[in-house]
Every structure is written in C-alpha cells, then in structure tokens.
C-alpha positions, -999 to +999 in steps of 0.1 A: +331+061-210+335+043-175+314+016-156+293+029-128+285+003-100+252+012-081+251-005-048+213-008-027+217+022-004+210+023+035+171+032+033+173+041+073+158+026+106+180-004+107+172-016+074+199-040+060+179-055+035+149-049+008+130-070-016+130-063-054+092-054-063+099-043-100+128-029-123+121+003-141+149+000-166+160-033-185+197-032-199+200-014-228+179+015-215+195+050-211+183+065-177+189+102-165+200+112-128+170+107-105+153+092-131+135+056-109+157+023-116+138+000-091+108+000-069+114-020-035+101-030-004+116-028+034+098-043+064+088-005+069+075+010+035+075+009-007+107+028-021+113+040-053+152+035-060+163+069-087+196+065-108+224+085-088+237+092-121+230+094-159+238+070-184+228+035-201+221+004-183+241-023-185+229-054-159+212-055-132+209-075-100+181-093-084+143-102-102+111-094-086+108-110-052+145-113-041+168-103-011+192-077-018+215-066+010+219-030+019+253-024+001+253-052-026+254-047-061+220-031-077+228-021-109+254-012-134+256+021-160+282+027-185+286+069-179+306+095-193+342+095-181+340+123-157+309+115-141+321+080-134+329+085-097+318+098-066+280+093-066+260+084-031+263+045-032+284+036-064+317+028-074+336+032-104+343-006-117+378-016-128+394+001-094+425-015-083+433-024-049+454+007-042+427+029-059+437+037-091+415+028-119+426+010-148+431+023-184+422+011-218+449+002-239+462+028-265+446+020-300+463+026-333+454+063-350+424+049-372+410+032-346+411+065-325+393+086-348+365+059-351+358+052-315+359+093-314+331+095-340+311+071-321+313+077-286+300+113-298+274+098-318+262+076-287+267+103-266+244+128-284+221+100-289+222+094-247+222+134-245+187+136-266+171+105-250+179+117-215+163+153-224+133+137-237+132+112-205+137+142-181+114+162-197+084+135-199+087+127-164+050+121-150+041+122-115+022+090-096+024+065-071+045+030-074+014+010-072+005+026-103+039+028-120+039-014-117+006-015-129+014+003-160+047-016-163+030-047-160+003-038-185+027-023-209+013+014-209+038+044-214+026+067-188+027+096-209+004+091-227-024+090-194-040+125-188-036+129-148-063+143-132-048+150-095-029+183-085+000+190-107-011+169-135-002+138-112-016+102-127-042+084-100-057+054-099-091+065-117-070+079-150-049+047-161-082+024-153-100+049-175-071+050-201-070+013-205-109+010-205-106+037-235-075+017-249-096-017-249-128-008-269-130-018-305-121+008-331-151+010-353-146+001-388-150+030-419-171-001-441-181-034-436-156-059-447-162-079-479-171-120-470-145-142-480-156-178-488-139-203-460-118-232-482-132-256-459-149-254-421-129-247-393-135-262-362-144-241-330-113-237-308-114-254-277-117-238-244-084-246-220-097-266-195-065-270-169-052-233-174-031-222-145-019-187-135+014-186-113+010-153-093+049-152-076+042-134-034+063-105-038+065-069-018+036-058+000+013-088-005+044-114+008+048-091+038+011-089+045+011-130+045+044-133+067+028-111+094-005-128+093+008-164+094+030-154+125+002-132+140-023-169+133+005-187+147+019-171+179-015-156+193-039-174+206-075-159+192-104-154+214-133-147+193-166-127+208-196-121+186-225-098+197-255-081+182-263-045+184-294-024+179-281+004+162-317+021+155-312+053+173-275+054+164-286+060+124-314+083+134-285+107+152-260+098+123-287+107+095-295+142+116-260+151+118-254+145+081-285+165+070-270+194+084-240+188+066-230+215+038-235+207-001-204+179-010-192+172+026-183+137+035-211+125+052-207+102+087-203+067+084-207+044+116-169+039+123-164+073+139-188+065+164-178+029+168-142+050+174-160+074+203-169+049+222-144+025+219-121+053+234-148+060+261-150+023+273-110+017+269-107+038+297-121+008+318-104-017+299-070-006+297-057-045+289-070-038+255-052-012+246-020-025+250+012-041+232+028-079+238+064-070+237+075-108+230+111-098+232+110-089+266+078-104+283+062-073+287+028-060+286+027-025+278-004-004+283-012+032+265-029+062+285-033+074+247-050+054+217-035+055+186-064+039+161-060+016+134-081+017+113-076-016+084-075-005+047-084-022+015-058-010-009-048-015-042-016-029-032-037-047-006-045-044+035-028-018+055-035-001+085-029+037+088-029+052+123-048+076+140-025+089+168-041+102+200-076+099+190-090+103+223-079+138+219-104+141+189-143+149+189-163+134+162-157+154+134-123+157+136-121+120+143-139+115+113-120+139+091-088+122+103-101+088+098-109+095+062-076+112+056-052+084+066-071+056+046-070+080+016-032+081+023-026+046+022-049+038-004-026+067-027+007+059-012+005+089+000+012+081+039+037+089+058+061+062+077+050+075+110+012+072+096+013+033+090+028+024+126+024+022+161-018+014+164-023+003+201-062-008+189-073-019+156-109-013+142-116-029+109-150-029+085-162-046+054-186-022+052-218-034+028-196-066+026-195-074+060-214-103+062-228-116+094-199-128+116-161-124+107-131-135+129-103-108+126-065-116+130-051-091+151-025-068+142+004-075+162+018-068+185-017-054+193-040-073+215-074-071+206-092-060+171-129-049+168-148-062+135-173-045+120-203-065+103-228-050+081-259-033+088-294-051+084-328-046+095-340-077+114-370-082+134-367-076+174-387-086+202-389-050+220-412-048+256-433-079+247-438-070+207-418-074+174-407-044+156-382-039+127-348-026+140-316-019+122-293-046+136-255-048+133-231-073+149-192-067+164-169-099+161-140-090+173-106-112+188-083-107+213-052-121+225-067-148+254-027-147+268-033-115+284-071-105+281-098-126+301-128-139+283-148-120+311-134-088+301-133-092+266-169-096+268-177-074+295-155-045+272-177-055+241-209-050+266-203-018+276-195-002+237-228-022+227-240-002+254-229+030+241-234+028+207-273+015+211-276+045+232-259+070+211-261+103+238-238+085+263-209+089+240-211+127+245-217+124+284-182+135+297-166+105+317-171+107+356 
C-alpha cells in the first residue's frame, strides 16, 4: 500500500484558487476513481472535484468555506502499491529529494505472513466496496448532492425522474416529504399510568442558528456589497398601462398548442428594451474600472436574474436582438431552467451587457435593483395590478404595472435614464410598435 497525495488541480481561466463548499468523503471512506471527493467553488462556476485514483481516505484538507490554492494539498488516499503514482495532480508521499521513494523496513517472517493475510483481506474488502460504489453511482446536480449530504439521505435510495434516471430537485423534496410522515401504527398502544406529572417542556426562547456564508451565497454577497459600494445608484420608478399589452399576450397564448409554455410579460419587456437600446446606447454598455473605459455593445447580450436553489444568478441571452419573440421567449426559459438545474454552461452565466430582473406575483410595488456589474443599468419588474385610471376625462379599470429600474449616474444622465424608460413605457403600452421595423 502507498500514500497518494491529491493536490487542488488548475480548474482553468486563471483560476489559482477555490473555496471548499462540501467534502463528499470523510476519512475512513473508501472512494473509487472518479468517484466525487469535494464540491467547490471558483469566481467562475460550482465544480465537482472526482478522486484521480481509488483507494481509502486518509485526511483531508480545508472545511467548508476555506481558500485552497490551486496546487496545495486536497486530500490524501492510502492506494495499492502500483497505482501509487502518476495520477493528474498527485504525488506519491514519502518521495525523497532525488526521487526515490522510501521503503518500509523488512519485518521478521511471521510478521510477513500476517500483514500478507491482511492487506488481502482489506484489499478485497476495498475491491467489493468500490464495485458496489461504482456501480450505485446516481446522476444529479451538486446543489442537490449537498442537500442530501446535509440532510443525511443516501441518494440511492431517491427514484429520479429526469432523463437517464437522473435525481432533480422535485424527487429528493418528494423523498423526504415521504421519509417525514408518521408510520401508522398496527394497534393502539396500551396506557401506561404516569408515576407522577411531568411538567410541559419549555419552548427555547433565545435559540440561534449560525448559517457559515460559504460558495455561491458568499460570492453572491461579495459582488453585491462592492456593486452597493463602488456604483452610485440612480433609481427611476414609472407606471405603465399594460391593458392592451395582455390582450395581445392572452391572443397569442390562445393560439398556442396543448402543453406549450405560454408568454409571460418579460419577453416583451425584452423586444422592446432592444428596440429602444438602439437610441440609448449608454445603457447597454460595460464600466471597465481597470482601465477607465466605457465600452458600448452594437449586440445585447440579456440577463435575465434567476431565483435559484443555490440562490440569484443571471444566465445570458447572447445576441438577443437577433431573436423574434418566440425564440426570445424559448431561449429566455431555457437559460433560467439551466441555472436553476446547474445545468448551464460557463459561457451561459457571463458577459450580460443589460440586466432585466422580475419578482413576478411578488413583485411588490416599487423595488430598487443593484446592478450587475460591470453593467450599467438594470430594469425591474413590479407586479401586475388592476388600478383605476383617469382615461379622456373618465375613470376606468386598467391593468397597471410599474418598471423601477437603476443605473449607474457616473456614466448615464438622469435625462436619459428617464427619457430611455419613456420610450419602452411607450412601447410596451402600445404593444404593435414593437413589431414596426426600426426606421
């Protein structure tokens, strides 16, 4: 048996460091080739870390949270002799200087025969468990791998519904809803007399709950704090009348075939944002702080903010202006489903040049959104209400909803942010011009 040092690999595009966002293994475990150690997380994406090699864990290095430099120690295996060497990232421990690797001392004849007996017991015992571990390996996300860690499920024991068997989110929530009701009992259980009263058990009154900012969620709140910090917001709030707006959006979707997505409001909000960036070129731009430049984008590459499990990304929708509706709202729908299941590409999750981003029914009235740097201006969507209106001297009931959007007052006017904000009011009360090709 040899010592297999496991060192954090180069996970590409600069990356010289990654944060811990769970272990896998513990020591102790056995773990086959490609079998997945660690799960962490670069300034760029999740990563799930596999063992480059088979074998039992002996230490590891780092807890949930911390730094670990690309090419530090990760995690040690004790492997069979001749697979102790020459693995992507690892070292065989107890190297000397030169290069050779030291030797154990010989033992005497007895004491042969019995570490014989047992390294072939442990090694059959490694040889079965790693089998049995390669051959229960279940497909899913890391989201839901640490969710089931956490919770202490065994995946394998959670019918996936997706393609291939894989686990999604809706199969462990229904597995530990099943898991959490009572099991009824065959017969009511005899009374026992109580030996004397027992007093109700107190309700903790100054219970706390220390929740430790780790992976996605700490990178969410550096980005946000320095997004707060460095730009200064300008906020602009204004009401539309989007009455005709849901009478084209309800024709469309009752044309629509049997279990189609139907049109929400965001592709149109998307149409003619693209239509009016045209005019407003500042807003669709980058603040490259590095270098003091403004850098505007003939194409728009749409973010669109997602709720996650893991919590708010922003998958991109590159070159929407190239897109009509439909296939602006097909693609919409397909990169927030990718970031919701981990699904998304790198290339999917960067380079927005404008941000859109909805609460949908819980959109309140007013919001103020951060923008996504190094964007410079996000639109907000607020929910939809009926309200009454005052329309050609008489009050009528009209479905109302309100944009509150920011943008970044360094290098977009008030008079333009609110002049842009006017003329997509403009098009989305009057639903045809978005169609109208531009002049």
């Amino acid at each position: 048996m040899s010592r297999y040092v496991f060192k954090l690999p180069d996970l590409g595009e600069g990356t010289v460091e990654a944060e811990i966002v769970g272990w896998r293994v513990k020591p102790g475990d056995t773990v086959t080739e490609d079998d997945v150690v660690v799960e962490v997380m670069t300034e760029k994406a999740a990563v799930e870390v596999p063992a480059p090699v088979s074998g039992r864990v002996i230490s590891t290095t780092g807890s949930p949270g911390d730094m670990v430099p690309v090419g530090s120690e990760l995690i040690v295996l004790e492997t069979e002799a001749s697979r102790g060497a020459g693995a992507n990232g690892g070292t065989a421990a107890g190297a000397h200087a030169g290069g050779a690797v030291a030797t154990a001392p010989r033992s005497a004849p007895a004491d042969v025969a019995a570490a014989t007996a047992a390294t072939a017991a442990s090694a059959a015992t490694a040889a079965t468990a790693a089998t049995a571990a390669r051959g229960t390996r279940v497909a899913t996300s890391p989201a839901i791998r640490r969710r089931a860690h956490e919770a202490g499920i065994d995946l394998r024991q959670v019918a996936g519904s997706g393609p291939n068997g894989r686990i999604v989110s809706k199969d462990l929530e229904s597995y530990v809803s099943r898991r959490s009701q009572p099991t009824p009992l065959r017969s009511a259980p005899k009374a026992v007399p109580a030996s004397r009263p027992t007093a109700p058990a107190a309700a903790p009154t100054a219970a706390t709950q220390e929740i430790k900012v780790i992976g996605l969620r700490r990178l969410i709140a550096q980005r946000m704090s320095e997004a707060k910090r460095t730009i200064p917001h300008f906020a602009y709030v204004e009401e539309l009348d989007i009455t005709e707006l849901e009478s084209v959006r309800r024709h469309l979707n009752g044309r629509l075939p049997a279990g189609a997505a139907p049109l929400t409001y965001l592709p149109f909000l998307a149409l003619g944002l693209i239509r009016v960036l045209r005019d407003f070129p500042q807003c669709n731009a980058h603040y490259d702080a590095e270098r003091g430049v403004i850098l505007r984008y003939a194409a728009v590459h749409l973010g669109i903010a997602t709720q996650t499990p893991d919590g708010l990304k922003v998958p991109v929708v590159h070159d929407a202006q190239a897109l009509g509706l439909w296939e602006l709202a097909a693609a919409m729908r397909r990169v927030s489903e990718a970031a919701r299941t981990n699904k998304a590409k790198r290339e999917e999750l960067s380079g927005s040049t404008i941000t859109i981003t909805s609460l949908g029914k819980l959109g309140g009235i007013v919001s103020t959104p951060i923008i996504n740097a190094p964007e410079v201006a996000i639109i907000g969507v607020n929910r939809a209400i009926e309200r009454p209106l005052v329309i050609d001297g008489a009050v009528a009931v009209r479905l109302t909803m309100n944009l509150s959007s920011s943008f970044d007052h360094r290098f977009v006017d008030g008079f333009d942010a609110a002049s842009m904000i006017q003329a997509l009011k403009e098009c989305l009360e009057h639903p045809a011009t978005i169609f109208i090709p531009a002049e």
